[in-house]
C-alpha positions in Angstrom: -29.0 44.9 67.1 -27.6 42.9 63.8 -26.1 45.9 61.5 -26.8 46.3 58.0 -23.9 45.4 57.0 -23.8 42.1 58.9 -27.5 41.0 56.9 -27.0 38.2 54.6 -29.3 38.3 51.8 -30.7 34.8 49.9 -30.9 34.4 47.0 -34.3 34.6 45.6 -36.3 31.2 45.0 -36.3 30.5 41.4 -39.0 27.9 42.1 -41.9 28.6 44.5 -42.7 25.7 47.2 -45.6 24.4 44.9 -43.2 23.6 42.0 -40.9 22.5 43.7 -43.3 19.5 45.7 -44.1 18.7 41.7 -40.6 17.9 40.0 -40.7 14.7 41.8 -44.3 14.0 40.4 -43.5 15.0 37.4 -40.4 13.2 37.6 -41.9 9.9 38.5 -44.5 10.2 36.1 -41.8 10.5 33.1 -39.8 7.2 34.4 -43.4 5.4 34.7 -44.2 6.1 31.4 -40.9 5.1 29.8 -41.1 2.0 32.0 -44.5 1.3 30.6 -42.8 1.4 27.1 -39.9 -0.7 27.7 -42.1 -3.3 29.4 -44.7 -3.2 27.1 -46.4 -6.3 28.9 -49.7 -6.3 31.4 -50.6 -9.2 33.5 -53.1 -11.8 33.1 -54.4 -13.2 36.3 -55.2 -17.3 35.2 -58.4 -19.1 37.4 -58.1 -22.1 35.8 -56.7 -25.4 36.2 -54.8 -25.5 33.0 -51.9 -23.9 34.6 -51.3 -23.2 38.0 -53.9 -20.7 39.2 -52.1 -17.2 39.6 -51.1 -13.8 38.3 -49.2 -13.5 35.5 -47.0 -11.4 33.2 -47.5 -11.1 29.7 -44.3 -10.4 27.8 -45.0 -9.7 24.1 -43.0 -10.1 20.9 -41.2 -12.9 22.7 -40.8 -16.6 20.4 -42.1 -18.9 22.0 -40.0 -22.0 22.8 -41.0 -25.8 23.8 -42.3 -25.4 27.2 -43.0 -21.8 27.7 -46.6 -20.8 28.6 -48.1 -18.8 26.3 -51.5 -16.7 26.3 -54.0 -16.4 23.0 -57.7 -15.4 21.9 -59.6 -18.1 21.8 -59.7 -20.2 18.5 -63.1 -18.6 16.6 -63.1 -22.3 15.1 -64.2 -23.2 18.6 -64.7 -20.4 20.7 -68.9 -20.4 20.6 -68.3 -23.8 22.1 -66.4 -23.3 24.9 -68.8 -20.2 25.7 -71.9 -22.7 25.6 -70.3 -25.5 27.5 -69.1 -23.3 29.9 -65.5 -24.4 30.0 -64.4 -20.7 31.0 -67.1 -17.7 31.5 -67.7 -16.1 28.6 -65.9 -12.7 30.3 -62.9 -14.4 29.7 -61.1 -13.5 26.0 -57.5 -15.1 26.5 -56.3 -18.7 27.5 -53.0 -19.7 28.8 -51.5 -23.2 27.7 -47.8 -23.7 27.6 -46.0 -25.1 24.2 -45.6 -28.4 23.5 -44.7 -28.0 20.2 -42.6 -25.7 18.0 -42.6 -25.5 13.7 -40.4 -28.6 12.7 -41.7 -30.3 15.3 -43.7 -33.6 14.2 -47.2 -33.6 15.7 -49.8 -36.1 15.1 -53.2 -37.0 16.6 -54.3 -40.5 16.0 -56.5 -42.9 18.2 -57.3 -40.5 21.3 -53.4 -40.1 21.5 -51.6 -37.0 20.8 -47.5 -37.8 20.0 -44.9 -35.0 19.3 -41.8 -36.2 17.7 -42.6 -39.6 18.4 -43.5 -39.7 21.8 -46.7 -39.8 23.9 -48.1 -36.7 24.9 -51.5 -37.2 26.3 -54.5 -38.5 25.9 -57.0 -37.3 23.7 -60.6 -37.1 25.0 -63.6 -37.9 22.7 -66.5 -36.8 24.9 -66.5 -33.7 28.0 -66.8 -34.1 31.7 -70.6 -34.0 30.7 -70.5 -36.7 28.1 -70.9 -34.3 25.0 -68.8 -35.2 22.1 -65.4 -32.9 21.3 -64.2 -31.6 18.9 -60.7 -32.9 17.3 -58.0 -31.6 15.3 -56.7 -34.9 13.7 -53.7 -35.1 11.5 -50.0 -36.1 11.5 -47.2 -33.7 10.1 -44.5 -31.5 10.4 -45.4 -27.7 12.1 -45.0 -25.4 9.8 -42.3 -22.7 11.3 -45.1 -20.0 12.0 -47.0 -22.5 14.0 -47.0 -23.4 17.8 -48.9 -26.7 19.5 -50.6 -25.9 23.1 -51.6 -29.0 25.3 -51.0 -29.5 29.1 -50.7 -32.6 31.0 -54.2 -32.6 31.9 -56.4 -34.3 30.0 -59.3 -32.7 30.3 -57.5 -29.5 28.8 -59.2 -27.7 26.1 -56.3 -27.4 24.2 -54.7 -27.7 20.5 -56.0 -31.3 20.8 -59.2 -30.3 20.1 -58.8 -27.3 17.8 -55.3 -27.5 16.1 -52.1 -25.5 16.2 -51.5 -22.3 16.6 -50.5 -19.4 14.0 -47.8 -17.3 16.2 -49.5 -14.2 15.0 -52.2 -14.8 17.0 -50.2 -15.8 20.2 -50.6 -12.4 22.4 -46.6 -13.7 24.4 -45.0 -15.5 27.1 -46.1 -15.7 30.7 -43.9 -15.5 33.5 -45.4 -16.6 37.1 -45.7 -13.4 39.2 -47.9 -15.4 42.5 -49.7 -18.8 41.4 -52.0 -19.8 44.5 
């Protein structure tokens, strides 16, 4: 027989088992939504050839620098095209081209070539994989330092070749390579 004296009494729960399964929820909740805020990115999942097919993550308010893949609407200039040709399904609203050329850089298209700064960049194409005519930004000059030049080393690439360079504003950011299949 345990005396009186000898009971030990608890302290009272402040918290009841229920809230006390939800401070972790609640918890993880708070750190995924300031981690949503500092990443402030999503990912873009690319099916083309362009760029090596693959998921990707979208990193805004990055400058983009020569080399870096970069991910923008499609050019109105051009985009009813490349919806009627069927170059990408007309589901998709981004492409994904990396940088070729910065502002100061010296771009020029001339006789199916494009050079940057002199050299030889690719090839520019005058008709599509189905023999219809493209279009072609043609011009020689300096990039003005709010502008960005997008070609790959593909040639069949519908890319600033075929519909000029690139206002940063309109650049959505930088991809990083999460998987590519």
């Amino acid at each position: 027989m345990i005396s009186h004296a000898a009971r030990v009494k608890r302290p009272k729960n402040i918290l009841g088992r229920r809230w006390r399964r939800l401070i972790p929820l609640v918890a993880g909740a708070a750190l995924l939504g300031v981690g949503k805020v500092a990443l402030s990115g999503h990912f873009l999942i690319n099916f083309t050839p362009s760029i090596p097919r693959g998921i990707y993550w979208i990193s805004p308010g990055v400058r983009p620098q020569r080399g870096d893949l970069v991910t923008f609407p499609i050019p109105e200039s051009v985009r009813e095209l490349v919806y009627e040709r069927q170059y990408v399904p007309r589901t998709i609203r981004l492409l994904a081209k990396p940088v070729i050329a910065i502002g100061g850089d010296h771009v020029c298209v001339r006789d199916h070539e494009l050079v940057v700064n002199g050299h030889s960049a690719g090839k520019v194409l005058g008709v599509d994989r189905d023999g219809k005519p493209m279009p072609e930004y043609s011009g020689c000059g300096v990039l003005d330092p709010g502008d960005v030049f997008v070609s790959t080393q593909h040639d069949n690439s519908f890319d600033s070749r075929y519909f000029g360079p690139l206002e940063l504003s309109v650049v959505r950011g930088t991809l990083s390579a999460l998987l590519t299949f």
